[in-house]
C-alpha positions in Angstrom: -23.2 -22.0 30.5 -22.3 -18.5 29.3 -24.9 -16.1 28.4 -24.5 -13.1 26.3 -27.8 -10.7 26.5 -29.7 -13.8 27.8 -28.2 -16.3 25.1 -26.3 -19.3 24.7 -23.2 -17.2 23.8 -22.3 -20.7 21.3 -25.6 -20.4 19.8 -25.4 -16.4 20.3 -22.2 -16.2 18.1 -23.8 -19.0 15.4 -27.0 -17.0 14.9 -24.9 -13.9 14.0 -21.7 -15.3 12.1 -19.6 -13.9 15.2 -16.5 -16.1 15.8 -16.0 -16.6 19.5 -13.0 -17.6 21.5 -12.0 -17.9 25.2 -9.0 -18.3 26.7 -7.9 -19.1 30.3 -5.1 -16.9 31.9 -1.9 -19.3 32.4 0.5 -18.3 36.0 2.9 -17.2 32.9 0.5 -14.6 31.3 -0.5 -13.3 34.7 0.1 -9.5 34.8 0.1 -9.0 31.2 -2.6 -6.6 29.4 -5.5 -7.0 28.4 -4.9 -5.9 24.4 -1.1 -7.5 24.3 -2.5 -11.1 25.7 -5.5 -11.0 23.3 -3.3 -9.9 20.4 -0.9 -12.6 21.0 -3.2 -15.4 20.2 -2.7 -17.1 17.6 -6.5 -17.8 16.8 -6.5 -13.7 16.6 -2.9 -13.1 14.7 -4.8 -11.5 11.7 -7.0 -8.9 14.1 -4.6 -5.2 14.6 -3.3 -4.1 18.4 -5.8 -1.2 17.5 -8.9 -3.1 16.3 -8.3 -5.4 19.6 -8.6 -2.3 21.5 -11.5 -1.0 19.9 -13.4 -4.4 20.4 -12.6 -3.9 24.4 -14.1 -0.9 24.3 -17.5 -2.1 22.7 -17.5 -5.3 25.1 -16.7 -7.7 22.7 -13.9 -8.6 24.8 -14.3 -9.4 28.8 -12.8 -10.5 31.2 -14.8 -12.8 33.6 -18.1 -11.4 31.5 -16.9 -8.3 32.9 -15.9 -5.0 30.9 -12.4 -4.2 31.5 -9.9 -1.6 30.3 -7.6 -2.2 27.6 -4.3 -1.8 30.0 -6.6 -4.3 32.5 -3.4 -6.9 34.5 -4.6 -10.3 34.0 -4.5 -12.8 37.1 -4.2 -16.4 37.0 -7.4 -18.6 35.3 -9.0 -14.7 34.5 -11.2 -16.0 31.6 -10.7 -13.8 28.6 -13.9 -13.8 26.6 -13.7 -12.4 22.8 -16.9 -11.8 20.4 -15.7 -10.7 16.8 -18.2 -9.6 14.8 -18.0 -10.3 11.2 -16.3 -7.6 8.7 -19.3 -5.9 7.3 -18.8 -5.9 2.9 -17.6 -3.4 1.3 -19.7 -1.1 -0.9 -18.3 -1.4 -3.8 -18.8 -4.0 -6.7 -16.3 -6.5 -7.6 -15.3 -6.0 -10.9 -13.4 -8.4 -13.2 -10.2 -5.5 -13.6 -6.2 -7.2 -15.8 -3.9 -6.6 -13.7 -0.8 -9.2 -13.3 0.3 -11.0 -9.8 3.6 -11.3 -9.0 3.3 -13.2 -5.8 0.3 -13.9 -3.4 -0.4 -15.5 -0.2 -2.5 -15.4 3.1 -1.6 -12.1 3.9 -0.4 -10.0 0.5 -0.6 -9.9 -3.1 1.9 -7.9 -4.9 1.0 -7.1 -8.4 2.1 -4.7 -11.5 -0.4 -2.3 -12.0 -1.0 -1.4 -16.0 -1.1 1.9 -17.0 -4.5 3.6 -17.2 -6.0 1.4 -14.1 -6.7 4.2 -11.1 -5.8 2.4 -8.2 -8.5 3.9 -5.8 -12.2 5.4 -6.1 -12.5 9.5 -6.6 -14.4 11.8 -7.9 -14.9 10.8 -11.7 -13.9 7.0 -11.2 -16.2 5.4 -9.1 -15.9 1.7 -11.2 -13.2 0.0 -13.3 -10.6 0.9 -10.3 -7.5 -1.4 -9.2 -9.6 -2.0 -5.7 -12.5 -3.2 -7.3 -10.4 -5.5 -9.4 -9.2 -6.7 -6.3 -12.6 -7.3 -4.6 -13.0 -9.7 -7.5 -9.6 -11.3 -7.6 -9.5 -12.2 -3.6 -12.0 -14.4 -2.3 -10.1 -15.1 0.8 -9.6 -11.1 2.3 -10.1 -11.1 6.4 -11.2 -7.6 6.6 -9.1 -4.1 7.2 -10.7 -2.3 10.2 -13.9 -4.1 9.8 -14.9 -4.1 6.2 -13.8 -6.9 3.3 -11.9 -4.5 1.3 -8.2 -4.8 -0.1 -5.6 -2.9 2.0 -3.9 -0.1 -0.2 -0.9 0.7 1.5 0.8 3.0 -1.5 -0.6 4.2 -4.5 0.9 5.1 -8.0 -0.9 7.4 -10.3 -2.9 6.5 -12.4 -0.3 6.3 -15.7 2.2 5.1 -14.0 3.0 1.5 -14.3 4.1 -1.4 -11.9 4.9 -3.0 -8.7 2.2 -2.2 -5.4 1.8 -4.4 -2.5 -1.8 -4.8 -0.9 -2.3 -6.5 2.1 -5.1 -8.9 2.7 -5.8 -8.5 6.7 -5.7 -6.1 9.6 -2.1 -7.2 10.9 -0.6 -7.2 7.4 -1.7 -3.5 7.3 -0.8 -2.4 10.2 2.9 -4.1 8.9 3.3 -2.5 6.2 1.8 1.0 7.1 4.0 1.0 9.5 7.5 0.3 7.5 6.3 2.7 4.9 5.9 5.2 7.7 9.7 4.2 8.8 11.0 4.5 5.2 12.2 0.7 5.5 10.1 -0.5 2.2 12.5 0.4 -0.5 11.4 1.4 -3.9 13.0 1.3 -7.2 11.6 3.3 -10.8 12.6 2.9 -13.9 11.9 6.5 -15.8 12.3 7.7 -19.8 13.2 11.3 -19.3 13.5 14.0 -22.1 17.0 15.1 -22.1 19.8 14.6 -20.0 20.3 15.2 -16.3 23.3 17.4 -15.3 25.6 14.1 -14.3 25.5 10.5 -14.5 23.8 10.1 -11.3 23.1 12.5 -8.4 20.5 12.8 -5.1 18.2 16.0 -5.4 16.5 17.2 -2.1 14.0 19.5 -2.8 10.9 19.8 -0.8 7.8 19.2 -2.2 3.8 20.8 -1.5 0.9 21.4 -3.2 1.1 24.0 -5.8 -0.2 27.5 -5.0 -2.0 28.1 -7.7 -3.3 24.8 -9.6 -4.6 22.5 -6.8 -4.3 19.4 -9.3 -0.6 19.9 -9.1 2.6 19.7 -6.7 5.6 21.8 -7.1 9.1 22.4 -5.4 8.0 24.5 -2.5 11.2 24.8 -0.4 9.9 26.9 2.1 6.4 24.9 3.1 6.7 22.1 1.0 7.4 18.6 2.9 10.7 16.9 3.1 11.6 14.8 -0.5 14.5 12.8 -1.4 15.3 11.5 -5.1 18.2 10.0 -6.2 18.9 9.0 -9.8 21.3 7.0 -12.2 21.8 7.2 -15.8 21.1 3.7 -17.2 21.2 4.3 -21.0 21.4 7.9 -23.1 19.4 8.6 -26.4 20.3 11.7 -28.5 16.6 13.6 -27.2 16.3 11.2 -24.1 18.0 9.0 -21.4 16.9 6.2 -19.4 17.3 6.9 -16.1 17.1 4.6 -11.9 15.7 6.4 -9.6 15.3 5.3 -5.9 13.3 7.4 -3.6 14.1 7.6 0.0 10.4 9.5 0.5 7.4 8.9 -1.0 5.5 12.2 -1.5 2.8 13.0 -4.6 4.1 13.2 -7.7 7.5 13.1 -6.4 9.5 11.6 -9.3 7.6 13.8 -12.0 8.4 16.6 -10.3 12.3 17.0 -9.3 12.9 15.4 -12.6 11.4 18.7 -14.0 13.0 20.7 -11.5 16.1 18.9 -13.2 15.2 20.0 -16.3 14.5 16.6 -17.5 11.0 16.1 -17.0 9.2 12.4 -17.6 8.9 11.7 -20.9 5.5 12.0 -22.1 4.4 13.5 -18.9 1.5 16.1 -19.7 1.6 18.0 -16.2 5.0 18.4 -15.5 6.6 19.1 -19.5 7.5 15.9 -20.5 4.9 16.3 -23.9 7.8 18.5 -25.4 8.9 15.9 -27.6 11.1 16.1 -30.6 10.4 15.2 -34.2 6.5 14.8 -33.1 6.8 11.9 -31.3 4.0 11.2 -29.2 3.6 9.1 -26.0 0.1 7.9 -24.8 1.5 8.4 -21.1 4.5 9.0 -18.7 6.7 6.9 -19.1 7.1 6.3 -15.5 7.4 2.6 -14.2 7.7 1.0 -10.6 10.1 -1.5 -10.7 11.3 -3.0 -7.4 10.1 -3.4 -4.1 12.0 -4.1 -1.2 9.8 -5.1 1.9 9.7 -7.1 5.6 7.0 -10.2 5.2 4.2 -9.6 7.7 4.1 -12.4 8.9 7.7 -14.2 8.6 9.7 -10.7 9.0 12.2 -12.1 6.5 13.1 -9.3 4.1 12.0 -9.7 0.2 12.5 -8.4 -3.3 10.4 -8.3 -6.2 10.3 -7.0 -9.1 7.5 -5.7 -12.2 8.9 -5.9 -15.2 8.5 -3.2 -18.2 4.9 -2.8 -19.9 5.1 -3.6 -23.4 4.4 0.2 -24.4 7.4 1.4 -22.6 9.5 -1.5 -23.6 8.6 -1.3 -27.1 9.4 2.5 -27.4 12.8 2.0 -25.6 13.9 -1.1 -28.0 12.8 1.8 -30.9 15.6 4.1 -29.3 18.1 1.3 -29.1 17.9 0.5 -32.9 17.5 4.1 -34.0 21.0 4.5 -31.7 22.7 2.0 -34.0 
């Protein structure tokens, strides 16, 4: 019988809701680590390399009912011992929040965000967020480095429209984290601007830091500003506006908003960066600034896919108004 602090560990692991696995070293695992055999379980596929190596550190994870270092070299029939204590619940409330799903599954949902929904809690909006919504929506999340709360990998602001990707477990985090790090999760926009940018299409590389002098704000800061890549297309032109693709090879704050003002095109509607100069008084209740595509490797399959968010009815509306005032 194992004991754990004096206990049955079965009965130990019932009384607390811990889920507890053991597993006997095969002559083929011998030598390996500690962290890379324990993270190559199958039972344990939805626990992160880092969380694993964090639970060897506490002693949820022996070897022998010994404690042992993550980088430990296993030896034939070591018995690997793991303890994993619940994910403790999130602080926040669940909260019934719109927002549509595009695809779900064990390990993601992808959804189009509407416009007017913050995606996280900040100062001034601590309810009615996207994560909150989400706390609601999934009833099946596994826990990001041990609390039940919805992984937010990217963010848009908060009236900007569409596509986001939010993964559901530790591993599907660490996934996509990592490929938006690498710049391999490709995003699309689809953006109304106020005028007419210089050419059809183009690439701007200007970099981009906080502003010096209103903290709310970025600004083109080519000196100690970070590294930002836009490139656009001209999809449709309007007499005051044109309707513009714009990929972004980095993700920084405000990014789109502002090298299209840099342009001299800002967003249309867009109250920080200029785009609220409109002509004959129209007015726009927000940017008109959409996410339309994502490009992404599955977590768990690796096969590459592509969705897409289609327009919100405001912007849709407004653009089908251009079309027919065009004709």
């Amino acid at each position: 019988m194992l004991l754990v602090n004096g206990y049955d560990r079965s009965q130990t692991a019932k009384m607390q809701n811990i889920e507890s696995y053991s597993f006997n070293v095969s002559r083929k695992n011998r030598d390996r680590r500690l962290d890379v055999f324990v993270a190559g379980q199958p039972q344990l596929r939805d626990v992160s390399r880092s969380r694993i190596r964090n639970f060897i550190l506490s002693g949820d994870i022996k070897v022998n009912e010994k404690n042992c270092k993550a980088g430990y070299r296993l030896k034939t029939n070591d018995l690997v011992m793991v303890l994993l204590p619940p994910p403790s619940p999130s602080t926040l409330t669940p909260e019934k929040i719109f927002f549509q799903i595009l695809h779900e599954d064990e390990d993601i949902i992808v959804l189009s965000k509407p416009p007017g929904l913050v995606v996280h809690p900040a100062c001034g909006h601590f309810s009615g967020t996207l994560v909150h919504g989400l706390l609601h929506h999934c009833r099946n999340l596994s826990g990001i480095g041990g609390e039940l709360r919805p992984g937010i990998v990217h963010r848009l602001d908060k009236d900007t429209s569409g596509i986001m990707i939010v993964a559901k477990n530790d591993s599907a985090h660490q996934s996509l984290s990592g490929q938006f790090k690498k710049r391999s999760v490709k995003k699309i926009y689809l953006a109304l601007l106020v005028g007419q940018p210089p050419s059809r299409e183009g690439r701007i590389d200007l970099a981009i830091g906080r502003h010096p002098v209103n903290r709310k704000k970025m600004a083109v800061m080519e000196q100690t500003g970070r590294v930002a890549i836009t490139q656009w297309k001209v999809l449709e032109e309007f007499d005051s506006f044109s309707f513009v693709q714009i990929k972004l090879d980095t993700g920084r704050t405000h990014q789109i908003r502002v090298h299209m003002a840099a342009l001299g095109c800002p967003v249309a509607g867009d109250r920080v960066y200029g785009g609220n100069k409109l002509p004959n008084r129209i007015s726009l209740p927000r940017q008109y600034l959409h996410a339309f595509q994502l490009s992404f490797d599955h977590p768990r399959s690796q096969n590459r896919v592509q969705l897409t968010a289609p327009l919100w009815d405001d912007m849709d509306i407004f653009l089908r108004f251009l079309r027919e005032e065009k004709t």
